[in-house]
C-alpha positions in Angstrom: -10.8 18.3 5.5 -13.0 16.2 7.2 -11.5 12.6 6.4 -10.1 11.3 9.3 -7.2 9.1 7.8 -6.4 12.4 5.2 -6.1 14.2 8.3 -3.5 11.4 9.7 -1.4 11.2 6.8 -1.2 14.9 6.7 -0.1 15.0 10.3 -3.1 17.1 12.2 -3.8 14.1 14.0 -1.4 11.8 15.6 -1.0 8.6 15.2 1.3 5.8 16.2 2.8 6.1 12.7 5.2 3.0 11.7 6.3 3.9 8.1 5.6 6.9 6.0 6.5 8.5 2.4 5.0 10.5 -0.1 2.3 8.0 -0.9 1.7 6.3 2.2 1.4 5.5 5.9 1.5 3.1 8.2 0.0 3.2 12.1 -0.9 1.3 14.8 -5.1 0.6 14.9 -6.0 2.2 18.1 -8.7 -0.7 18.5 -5.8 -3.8 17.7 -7.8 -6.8 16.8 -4.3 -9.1 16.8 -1.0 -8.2 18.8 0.2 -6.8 15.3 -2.7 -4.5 13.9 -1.7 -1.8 11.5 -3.3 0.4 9.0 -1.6 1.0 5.6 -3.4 3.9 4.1 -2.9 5.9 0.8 -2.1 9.5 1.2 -4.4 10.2 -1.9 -8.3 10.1 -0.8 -10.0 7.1 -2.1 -13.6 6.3 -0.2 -13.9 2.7 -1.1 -12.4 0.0 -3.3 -15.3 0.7 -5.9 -13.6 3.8 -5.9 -10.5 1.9 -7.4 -9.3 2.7 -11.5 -6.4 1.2 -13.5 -4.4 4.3 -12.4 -4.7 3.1 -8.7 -3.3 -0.5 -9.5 0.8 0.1 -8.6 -0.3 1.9 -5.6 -2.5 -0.7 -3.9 0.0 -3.3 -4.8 2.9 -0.9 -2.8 0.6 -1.1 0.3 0.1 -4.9 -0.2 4.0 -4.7 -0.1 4.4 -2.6 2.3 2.0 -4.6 4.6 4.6 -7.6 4.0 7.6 -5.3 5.1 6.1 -4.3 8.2 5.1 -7.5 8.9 8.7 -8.7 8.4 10.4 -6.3 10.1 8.0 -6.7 13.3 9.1 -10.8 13.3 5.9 -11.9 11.8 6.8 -12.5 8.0 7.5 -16.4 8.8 4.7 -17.0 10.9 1.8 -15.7 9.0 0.2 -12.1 8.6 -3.2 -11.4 7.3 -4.3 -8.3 5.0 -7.5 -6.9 4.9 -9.7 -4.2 2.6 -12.5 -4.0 3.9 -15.4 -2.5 1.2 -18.4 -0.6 2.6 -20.6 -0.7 5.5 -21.8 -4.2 5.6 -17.6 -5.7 5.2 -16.6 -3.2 8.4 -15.7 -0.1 6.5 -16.5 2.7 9.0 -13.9 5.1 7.7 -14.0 5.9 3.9 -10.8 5.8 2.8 -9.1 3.2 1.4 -6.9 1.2 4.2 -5.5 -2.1 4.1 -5.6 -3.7 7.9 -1.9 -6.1 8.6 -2.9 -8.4 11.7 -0.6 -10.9 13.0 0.5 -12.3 16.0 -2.2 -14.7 16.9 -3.7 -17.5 15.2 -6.2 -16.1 12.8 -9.2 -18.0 12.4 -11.2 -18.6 8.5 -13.1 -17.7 7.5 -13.1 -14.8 9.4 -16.0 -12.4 11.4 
């Protein structure tokens, strides 16, 4: 398996790993772009959010909530958190797999890059 975030979630590559369960995890970037900077990724391999079908909906709105949980739970659900999916090359995608980015901790400019 060559997909670096499949290789994460399957556990043959650590990670500073925040929440996991069957579908999902959660771990620290290892380039933070905010005091807070986690990656929520699906355990099933999706490249990119063109990638995305009907059957995927409940599961992207889990990590959406899961995002928010994280961000609770680390004292940043009152002051504001950020979610990102980034789409291809061009948006910042430089691994393909689907991942949603939680930043908080600092004011966050808009738009943004």
């Amino acid at each position: 398996m060559s997909c670096l975030f499949c290789r994460i979630a399957e556990g043959s590559i650590p990670a500073s790993k925040v929440y996991e369960d069957d579908e999902m995890v959660a771990f620290h970037d290892i380039h933070p772009q905010a005091p807070l900077h986690v990656l929520v990724v699906p355990r099933a391999h999706v490249a990119t959010l063109n990638d995305l079908s009907p059957e995927h909906d409940a599961m992207v709105g889990r990590l959406q909530r899961r995002a928010a949980a994280i961000a609770a739970a680390s004292g940043y659900g009152e002051s504001g958190f950020r979610t990102v999916m980034n789409c291809n090359a061009d948006a910042g995608q430089t691994v393909f797999h689907i991942h949603l980015h939680l930043l908080a901790g600092r004011s966050l400019a808009w738009p943004p890059g």
